[in-house]
Backbone as CSV, one residue per row, in Angstrom:
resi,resn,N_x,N_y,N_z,CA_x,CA_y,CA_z,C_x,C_y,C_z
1,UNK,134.093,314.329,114.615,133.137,313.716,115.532,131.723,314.162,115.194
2,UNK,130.749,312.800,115.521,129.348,313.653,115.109,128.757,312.571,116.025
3,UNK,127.950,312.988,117.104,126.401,312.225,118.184,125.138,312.133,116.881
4,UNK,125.224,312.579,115.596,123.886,312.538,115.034,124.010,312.469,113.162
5,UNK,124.917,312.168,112.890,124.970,311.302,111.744,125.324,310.317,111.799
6,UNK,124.463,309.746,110.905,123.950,308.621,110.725,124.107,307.407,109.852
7,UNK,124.143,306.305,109.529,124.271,305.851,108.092,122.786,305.091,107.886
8,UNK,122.589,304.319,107.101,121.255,303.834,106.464,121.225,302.617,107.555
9,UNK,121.571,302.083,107.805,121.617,300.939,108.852,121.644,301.563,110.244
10,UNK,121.825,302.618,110.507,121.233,303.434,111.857,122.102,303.510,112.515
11,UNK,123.959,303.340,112.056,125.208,303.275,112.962,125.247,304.687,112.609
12,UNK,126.231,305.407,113.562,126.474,306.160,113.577,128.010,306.524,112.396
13,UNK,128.055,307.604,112.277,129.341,307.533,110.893,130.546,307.507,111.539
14,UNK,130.411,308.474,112.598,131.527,308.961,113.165,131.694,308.658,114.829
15,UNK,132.838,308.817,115.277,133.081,308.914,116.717,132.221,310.081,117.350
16,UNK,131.343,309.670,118.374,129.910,310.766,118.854,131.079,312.041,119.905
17,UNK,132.048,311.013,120.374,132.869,312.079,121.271,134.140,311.737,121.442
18,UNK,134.775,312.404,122.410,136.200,311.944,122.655,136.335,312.297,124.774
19,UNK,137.240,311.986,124.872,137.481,312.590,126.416,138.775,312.839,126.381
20,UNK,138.971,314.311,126.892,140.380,313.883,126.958,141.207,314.251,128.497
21,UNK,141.993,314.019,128.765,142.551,313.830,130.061,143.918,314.718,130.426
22,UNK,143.504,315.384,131.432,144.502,316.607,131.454,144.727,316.418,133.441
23,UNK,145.892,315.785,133.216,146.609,315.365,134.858,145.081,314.421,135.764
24,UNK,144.299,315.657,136.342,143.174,314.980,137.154,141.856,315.408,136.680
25,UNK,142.064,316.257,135.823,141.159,316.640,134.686,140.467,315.903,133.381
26,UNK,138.883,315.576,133.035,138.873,315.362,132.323,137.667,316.495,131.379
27,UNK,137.867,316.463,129.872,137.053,317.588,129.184,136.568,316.311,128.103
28,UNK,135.269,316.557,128.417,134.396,315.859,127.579,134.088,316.432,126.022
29,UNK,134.148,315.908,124.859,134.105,317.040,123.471,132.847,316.251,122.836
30,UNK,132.220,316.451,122.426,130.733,316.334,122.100,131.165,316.914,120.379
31,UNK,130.617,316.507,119.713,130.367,316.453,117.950,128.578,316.601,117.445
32,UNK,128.362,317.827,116.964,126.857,317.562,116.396,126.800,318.492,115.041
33,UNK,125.653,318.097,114.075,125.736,318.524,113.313,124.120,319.153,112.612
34,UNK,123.582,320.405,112.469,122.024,320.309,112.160,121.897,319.507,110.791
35,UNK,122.725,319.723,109.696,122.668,319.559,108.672,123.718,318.528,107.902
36,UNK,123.536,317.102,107.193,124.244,316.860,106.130,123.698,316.533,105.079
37,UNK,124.614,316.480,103.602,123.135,316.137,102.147,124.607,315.010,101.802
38,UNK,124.403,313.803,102.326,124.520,312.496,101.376,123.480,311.957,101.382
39,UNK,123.726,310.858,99.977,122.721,309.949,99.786,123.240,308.904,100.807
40,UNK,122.194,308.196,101.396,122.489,306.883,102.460,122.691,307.284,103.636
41,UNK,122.869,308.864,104.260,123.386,309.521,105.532,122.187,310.273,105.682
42,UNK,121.791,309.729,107.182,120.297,311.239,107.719,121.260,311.500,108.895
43,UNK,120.564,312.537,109.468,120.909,313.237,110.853,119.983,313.382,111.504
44,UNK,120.142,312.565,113.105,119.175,312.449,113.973,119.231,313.905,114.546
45,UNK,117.838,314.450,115.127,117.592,315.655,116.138,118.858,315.484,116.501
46,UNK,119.843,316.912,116.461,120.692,317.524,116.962,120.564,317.372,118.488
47,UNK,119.585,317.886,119.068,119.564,318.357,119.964,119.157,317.053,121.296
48,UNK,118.239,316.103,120.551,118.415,315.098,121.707,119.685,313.854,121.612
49,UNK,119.837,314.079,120.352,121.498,313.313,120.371,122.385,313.698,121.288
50,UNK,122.691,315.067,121.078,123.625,315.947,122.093,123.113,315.217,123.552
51,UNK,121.658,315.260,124.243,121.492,315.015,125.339,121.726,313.441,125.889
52,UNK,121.596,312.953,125.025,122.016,311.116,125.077,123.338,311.190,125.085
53,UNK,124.182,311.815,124.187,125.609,311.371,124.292,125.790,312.208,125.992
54,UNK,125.288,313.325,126.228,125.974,313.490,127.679,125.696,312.681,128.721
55,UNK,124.068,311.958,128.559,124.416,311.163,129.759,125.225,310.247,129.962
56,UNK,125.622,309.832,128.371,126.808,308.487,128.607,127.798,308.893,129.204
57,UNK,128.525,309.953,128.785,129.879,310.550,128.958,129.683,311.851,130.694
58,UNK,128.558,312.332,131.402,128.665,313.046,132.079,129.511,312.808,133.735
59,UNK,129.252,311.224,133.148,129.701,310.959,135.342,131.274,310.439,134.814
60,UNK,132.013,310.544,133.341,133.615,310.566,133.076,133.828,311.888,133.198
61,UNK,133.388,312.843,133.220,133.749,314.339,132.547,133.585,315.765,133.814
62,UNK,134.636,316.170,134.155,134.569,317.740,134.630,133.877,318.707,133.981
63,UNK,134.104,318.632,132.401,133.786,319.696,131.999,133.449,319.436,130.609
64,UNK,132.033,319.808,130.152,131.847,319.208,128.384,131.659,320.461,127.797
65,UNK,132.278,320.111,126.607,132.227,320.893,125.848,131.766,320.519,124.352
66,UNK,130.863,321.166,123.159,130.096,320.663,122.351,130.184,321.649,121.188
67,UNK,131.005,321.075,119.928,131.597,321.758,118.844,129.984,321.222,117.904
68,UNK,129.661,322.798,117.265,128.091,321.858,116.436,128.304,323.124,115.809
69,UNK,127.972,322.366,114.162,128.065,322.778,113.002,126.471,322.829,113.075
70,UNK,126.216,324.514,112.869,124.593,324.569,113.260,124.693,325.657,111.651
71,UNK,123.163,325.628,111.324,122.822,325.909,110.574,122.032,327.786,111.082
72,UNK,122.172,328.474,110.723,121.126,330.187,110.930,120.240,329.388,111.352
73,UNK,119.507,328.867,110.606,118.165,328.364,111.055,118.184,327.807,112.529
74,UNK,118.729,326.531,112.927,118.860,326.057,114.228,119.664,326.923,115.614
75,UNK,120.581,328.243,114.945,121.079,328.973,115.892,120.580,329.494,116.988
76,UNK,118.999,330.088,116.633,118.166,330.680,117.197,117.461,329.270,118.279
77,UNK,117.330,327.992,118.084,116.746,327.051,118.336,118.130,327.073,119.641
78,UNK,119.502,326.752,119.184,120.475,326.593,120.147,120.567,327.448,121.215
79,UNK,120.446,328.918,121.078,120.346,329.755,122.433,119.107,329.804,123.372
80,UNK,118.030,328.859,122.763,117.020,328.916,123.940,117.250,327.580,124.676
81,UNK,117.966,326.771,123.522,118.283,324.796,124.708,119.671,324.905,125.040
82,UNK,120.320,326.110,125.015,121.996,325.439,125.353,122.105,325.437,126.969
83,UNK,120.847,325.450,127.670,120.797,325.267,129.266,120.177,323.961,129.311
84,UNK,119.453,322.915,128.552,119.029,321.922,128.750,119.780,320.419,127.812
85,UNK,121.100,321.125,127.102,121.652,320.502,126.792,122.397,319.420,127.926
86,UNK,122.821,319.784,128.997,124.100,319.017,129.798,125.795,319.476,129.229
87,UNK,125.628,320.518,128.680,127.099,321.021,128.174,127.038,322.636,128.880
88,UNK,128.700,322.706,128.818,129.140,323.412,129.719,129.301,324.320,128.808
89,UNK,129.961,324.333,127.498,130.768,325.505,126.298,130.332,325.050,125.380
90,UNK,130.083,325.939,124.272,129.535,325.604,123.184,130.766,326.430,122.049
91,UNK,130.623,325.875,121.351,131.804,326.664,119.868,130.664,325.850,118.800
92,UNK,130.591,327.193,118.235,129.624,326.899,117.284,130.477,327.158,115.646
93,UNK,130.233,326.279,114.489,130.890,326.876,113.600,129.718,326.713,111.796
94,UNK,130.363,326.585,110.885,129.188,326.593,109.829,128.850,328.544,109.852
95,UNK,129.473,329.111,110.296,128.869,330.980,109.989,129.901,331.742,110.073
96,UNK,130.027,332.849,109.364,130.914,334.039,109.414,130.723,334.958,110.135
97,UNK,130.530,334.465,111.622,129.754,335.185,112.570,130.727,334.865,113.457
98,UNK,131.443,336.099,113.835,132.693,335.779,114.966,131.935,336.820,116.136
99,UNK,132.017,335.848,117.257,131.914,336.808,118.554,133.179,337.329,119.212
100,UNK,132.179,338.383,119.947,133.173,338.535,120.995,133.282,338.472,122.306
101,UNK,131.967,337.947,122.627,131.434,337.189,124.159,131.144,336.151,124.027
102,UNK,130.465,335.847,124.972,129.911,334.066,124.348,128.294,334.457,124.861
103,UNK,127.732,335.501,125.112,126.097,335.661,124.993,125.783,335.664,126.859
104,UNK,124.729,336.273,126.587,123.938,336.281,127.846,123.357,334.751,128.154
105,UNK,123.454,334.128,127.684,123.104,332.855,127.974,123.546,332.262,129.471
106,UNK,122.962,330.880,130.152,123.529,330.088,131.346,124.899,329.540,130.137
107,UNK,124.946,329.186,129.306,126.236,328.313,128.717,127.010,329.401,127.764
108,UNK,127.949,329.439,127.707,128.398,330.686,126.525,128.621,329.791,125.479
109,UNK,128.256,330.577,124.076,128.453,330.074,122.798,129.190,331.099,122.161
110,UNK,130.126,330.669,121.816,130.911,331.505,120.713,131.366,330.737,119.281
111,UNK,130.757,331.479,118.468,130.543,331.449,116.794,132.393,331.770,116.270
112,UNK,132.812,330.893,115.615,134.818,331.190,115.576,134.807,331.810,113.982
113,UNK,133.495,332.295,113.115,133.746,332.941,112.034,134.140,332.055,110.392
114,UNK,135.410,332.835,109.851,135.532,332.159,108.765,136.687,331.329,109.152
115,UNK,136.426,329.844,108.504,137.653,329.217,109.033,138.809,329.352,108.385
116,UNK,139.754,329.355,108.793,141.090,329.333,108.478,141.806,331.287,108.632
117,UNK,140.908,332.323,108.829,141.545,333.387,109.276,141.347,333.820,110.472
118,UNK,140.755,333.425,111.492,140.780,333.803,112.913,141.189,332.290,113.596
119,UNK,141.974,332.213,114.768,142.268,331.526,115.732,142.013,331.728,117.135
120,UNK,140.824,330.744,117.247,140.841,331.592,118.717,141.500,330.507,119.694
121,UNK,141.720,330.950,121.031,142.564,330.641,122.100,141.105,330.729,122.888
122,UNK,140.780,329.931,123.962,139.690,329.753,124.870,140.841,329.215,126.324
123,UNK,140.698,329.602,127.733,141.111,329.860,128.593,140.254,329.420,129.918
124,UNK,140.517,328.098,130.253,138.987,328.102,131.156,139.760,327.816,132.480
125,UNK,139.555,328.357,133.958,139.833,328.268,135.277,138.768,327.913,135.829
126,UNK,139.027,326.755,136.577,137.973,326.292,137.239,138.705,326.239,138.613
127,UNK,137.823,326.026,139.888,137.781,326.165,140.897,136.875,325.626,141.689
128,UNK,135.640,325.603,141.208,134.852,324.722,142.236,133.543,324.368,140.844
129,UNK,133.712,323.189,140.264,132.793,322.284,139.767,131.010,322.933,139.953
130,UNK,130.721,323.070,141.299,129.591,323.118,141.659,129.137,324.848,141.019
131,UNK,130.037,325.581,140.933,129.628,327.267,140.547,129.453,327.556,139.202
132,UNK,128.907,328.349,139.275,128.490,328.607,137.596,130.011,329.575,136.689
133,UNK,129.935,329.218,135.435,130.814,329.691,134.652,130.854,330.932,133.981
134,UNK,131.769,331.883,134.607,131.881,333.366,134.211,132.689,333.368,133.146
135,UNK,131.838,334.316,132.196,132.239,334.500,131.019,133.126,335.997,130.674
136,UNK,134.052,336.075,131.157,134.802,337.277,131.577,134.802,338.311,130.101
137,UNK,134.826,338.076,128.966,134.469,338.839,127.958,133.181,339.542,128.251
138,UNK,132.228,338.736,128.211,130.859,339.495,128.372,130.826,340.721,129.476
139,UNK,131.086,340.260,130.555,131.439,341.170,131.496,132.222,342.221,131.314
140,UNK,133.189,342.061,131.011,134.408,343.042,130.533,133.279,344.027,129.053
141,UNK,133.020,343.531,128.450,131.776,343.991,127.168,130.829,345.095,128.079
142,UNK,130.373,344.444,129.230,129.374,345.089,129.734,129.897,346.591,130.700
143,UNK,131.265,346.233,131.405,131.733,347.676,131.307,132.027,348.698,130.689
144,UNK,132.639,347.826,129.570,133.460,349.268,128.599,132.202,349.860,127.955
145,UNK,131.189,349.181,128.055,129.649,350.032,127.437,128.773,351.454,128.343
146,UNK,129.095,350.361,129.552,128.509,351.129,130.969,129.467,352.697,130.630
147,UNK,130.773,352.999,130.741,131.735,353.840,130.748,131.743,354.325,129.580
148,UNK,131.918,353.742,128.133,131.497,355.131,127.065,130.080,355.849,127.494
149,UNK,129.151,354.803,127.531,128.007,355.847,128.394,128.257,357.370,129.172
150,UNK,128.736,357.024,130.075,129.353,357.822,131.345,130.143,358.822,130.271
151,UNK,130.879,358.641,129.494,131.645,359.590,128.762,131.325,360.625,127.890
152,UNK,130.134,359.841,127.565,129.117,360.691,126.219,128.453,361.673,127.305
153,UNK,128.300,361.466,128.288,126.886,362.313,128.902,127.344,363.639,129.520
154,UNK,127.096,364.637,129.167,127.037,366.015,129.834,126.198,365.777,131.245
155,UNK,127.690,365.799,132.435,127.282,365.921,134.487,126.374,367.435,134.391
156,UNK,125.187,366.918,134.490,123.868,367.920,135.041,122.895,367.085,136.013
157,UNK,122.284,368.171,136.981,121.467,367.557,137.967,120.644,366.037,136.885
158,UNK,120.297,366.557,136.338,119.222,365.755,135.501,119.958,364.516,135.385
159,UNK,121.020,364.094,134.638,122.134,363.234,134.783,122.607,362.379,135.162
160,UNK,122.518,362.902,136.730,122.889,362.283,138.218,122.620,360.826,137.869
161,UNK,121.444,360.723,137.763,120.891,359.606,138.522,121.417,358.501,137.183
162,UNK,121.110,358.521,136.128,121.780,357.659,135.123,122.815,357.636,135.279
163,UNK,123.717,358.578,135.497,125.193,358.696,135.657,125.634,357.340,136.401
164,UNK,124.828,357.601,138.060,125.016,356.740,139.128,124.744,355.138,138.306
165,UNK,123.549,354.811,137.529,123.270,353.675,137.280,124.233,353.127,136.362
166,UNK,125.003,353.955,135.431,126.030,352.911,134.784,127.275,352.662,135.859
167,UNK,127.847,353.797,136.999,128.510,353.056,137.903,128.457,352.088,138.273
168,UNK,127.125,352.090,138.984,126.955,351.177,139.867,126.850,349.820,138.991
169,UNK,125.990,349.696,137.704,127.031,348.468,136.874,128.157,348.278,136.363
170,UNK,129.353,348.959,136.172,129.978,349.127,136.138,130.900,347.844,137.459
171,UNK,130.334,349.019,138.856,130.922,347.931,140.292,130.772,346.528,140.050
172,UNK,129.030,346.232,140.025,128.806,345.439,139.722,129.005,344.000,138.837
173,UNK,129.323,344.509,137.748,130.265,343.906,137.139,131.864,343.072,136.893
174,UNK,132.232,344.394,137.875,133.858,344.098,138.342,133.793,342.864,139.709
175,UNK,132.698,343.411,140.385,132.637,342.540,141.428,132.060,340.917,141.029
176,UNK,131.647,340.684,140.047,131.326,339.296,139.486,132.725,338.477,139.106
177,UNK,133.398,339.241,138.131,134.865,339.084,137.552,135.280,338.473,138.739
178,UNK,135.829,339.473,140.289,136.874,339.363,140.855,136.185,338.044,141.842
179,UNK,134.886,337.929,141.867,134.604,336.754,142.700,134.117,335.405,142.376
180,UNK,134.375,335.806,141.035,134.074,334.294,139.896,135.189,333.028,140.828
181,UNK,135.166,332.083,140.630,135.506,330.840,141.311,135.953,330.018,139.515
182,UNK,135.026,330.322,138.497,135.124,329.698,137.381,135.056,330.725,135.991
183,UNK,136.145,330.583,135.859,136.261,331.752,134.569,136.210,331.334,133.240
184,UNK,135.892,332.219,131.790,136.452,331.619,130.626,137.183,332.836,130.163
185,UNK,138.063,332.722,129.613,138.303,333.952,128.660,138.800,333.561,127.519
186,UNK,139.052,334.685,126.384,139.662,333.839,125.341,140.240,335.274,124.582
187,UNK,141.291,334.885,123.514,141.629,336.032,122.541,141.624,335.327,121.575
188,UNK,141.197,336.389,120.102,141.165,335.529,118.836,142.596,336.019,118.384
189,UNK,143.630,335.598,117.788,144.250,335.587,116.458,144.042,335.445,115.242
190,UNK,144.434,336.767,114.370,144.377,336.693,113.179,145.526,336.264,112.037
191,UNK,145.206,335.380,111.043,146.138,334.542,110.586,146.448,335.473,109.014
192,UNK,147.136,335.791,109.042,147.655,337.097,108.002,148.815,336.353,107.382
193,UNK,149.185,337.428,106.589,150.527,336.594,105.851,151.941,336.883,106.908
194,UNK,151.730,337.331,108.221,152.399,337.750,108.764,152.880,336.298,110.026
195,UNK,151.504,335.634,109.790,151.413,334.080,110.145,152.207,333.317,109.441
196,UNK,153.554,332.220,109.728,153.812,331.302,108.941,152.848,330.063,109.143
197,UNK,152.593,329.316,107.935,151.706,328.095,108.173,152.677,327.357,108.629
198,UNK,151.958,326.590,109.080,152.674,325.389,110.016,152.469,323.546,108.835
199,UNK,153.442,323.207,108.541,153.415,321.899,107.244,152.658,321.182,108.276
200,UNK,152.594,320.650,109.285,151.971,319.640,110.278,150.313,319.830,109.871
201,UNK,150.080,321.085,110.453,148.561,321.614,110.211,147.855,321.679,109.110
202,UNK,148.489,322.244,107.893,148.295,321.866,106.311,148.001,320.457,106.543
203,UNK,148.604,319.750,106.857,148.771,317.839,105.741,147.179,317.712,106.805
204,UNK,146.976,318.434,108.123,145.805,317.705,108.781,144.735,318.110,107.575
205,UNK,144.405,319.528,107.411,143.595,320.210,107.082,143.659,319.668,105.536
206,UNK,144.077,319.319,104.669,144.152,319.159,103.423,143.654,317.478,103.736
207,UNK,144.059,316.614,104.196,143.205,315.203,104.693,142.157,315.521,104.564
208,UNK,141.554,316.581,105.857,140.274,316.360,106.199,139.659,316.856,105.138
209,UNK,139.887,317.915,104.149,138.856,318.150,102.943,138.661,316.901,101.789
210,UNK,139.969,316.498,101.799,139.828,315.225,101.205,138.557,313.807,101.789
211,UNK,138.816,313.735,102.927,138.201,312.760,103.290,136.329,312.946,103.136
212,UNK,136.443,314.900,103.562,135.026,315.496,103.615,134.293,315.319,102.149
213,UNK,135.171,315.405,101.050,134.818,314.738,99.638,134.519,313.823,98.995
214,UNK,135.378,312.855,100.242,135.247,311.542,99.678,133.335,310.730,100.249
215,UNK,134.051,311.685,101.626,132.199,311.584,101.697,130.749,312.268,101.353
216,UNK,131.338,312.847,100.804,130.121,313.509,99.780,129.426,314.901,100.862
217,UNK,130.380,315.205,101.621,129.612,315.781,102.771,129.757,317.877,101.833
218,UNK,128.880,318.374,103.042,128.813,319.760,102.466,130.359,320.615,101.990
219,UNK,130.231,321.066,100.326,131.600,321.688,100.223,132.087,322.703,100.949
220,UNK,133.561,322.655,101.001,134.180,323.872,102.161,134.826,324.706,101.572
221,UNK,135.147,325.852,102.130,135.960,326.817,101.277,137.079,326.450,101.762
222,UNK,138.233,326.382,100.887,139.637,327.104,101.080,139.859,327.754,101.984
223,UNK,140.638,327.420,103.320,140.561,328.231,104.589,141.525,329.004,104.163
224,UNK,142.722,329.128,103.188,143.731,330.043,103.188,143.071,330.912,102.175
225,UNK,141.824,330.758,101.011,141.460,332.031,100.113,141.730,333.529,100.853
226,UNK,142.712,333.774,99.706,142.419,335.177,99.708,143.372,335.893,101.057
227,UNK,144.425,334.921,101.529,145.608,335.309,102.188,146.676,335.024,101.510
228,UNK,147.620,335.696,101.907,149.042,335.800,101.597,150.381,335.104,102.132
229,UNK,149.751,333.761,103.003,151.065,333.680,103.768,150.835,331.975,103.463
């Protein structure tokens, strides 16, 4: 999927989105891209594409979510607009940059690394539409920091009072978790030789490099280089 490539006649190449439908649920998936190098293919602004395709798709959708192959360069551009986008989650890919929160941000973005050796699992509970979305990693991040703190520090008067301030974020923290209404969480898997591949997933993944060739689009690595299984 791509909202912002393009062809020479000004159609778009690809499907801009999808919806998909889960019982009374629907999750809106958004496609963008900063960068492609064919001849006959431009790419419109990333970023107001993204905002056009949500208004089409926002009054079908509970919840959007927006997979964008961003470039270093535009990353820094994405964490100051991923609140004026109209998207809810961001998965960012194009970097060997795996998180392990999704950022201090209003929207969490999480970067999934090199493809083909981490898998991540994303986990979203919702509860009330109208509340904002807790990013339970970050939080959970922000205790276990608060508490090695607390661990490193020699209890002296002097102390006290820092002592008290990583508690009290610490509480703080827990008390966001337990009164979130809308959660995300996620765990990554690592795909080792301890992983069997799956023949279904191969024939997808071996298509799509094919097809990514046939369109002249940016080369990919070998998601299995340099594993064993």
């Amino acid at each position: 999927m791509s909202c912002n490539i393009k062809t020479a006649d000004n159609n778009l190449l690809l499907d801009p989105y999808k919806i998909i439908q889960k019982k009374d649920f629907s999750v809106g998936v958004i496609g963008a891209s900063s960068s492609f190098q064919k001849d006959g293919l431009f790419v419109d602004d990333p970023f107001a594409s993204i905002r056009e395709t949500v208004k089409k798709i926002e009054s079908k959708c509970d919840f959007i979510v927006l997979l964008f192959s961003c470039s270093d360069q535009e990353y820094s551009s994405l964490t100051k607009l991923s609140n004026t986008l109209g998207v809810d989650f961001i998965v960012r890919s194009n970097t060997r940059r795996k998180s392990t929160d999704g950022g201090n941000g209003a929207v969490p973005i999480y970067s999934t690394g090199d493809r083909g050796k981490i898998l991540y699992q994303f986990d979203l509970k919702l509860k009330d539409t109208t509340s904002p979305l807790i990013d339970v990693a970050f939080y959970e991040k922000s205790i276990n920091t608060n508490q090695k703190r607390i661990n490193k520090m020699t209890v002296t008067p002097e102390n006290q009072t820092k002592v008290q301030e990583y508690q009290q974020n610490i509480i703080l923290n827990n008390q966001i978790i337990e009164s979130a209404q809308n959660t995300l969480q996620f765990k990554s898997i690592t795909l080792n030789k301890m992983v069997a591949d799956n023949p279904f997933v191969l024939k997808i993944v071996d298509d799509a490099k094919l097809k990514i060739i046939d369109m002249g689009g940016p080369s990919i690595l070998d998601p299995h280089y340099g594993h064993k299984h």
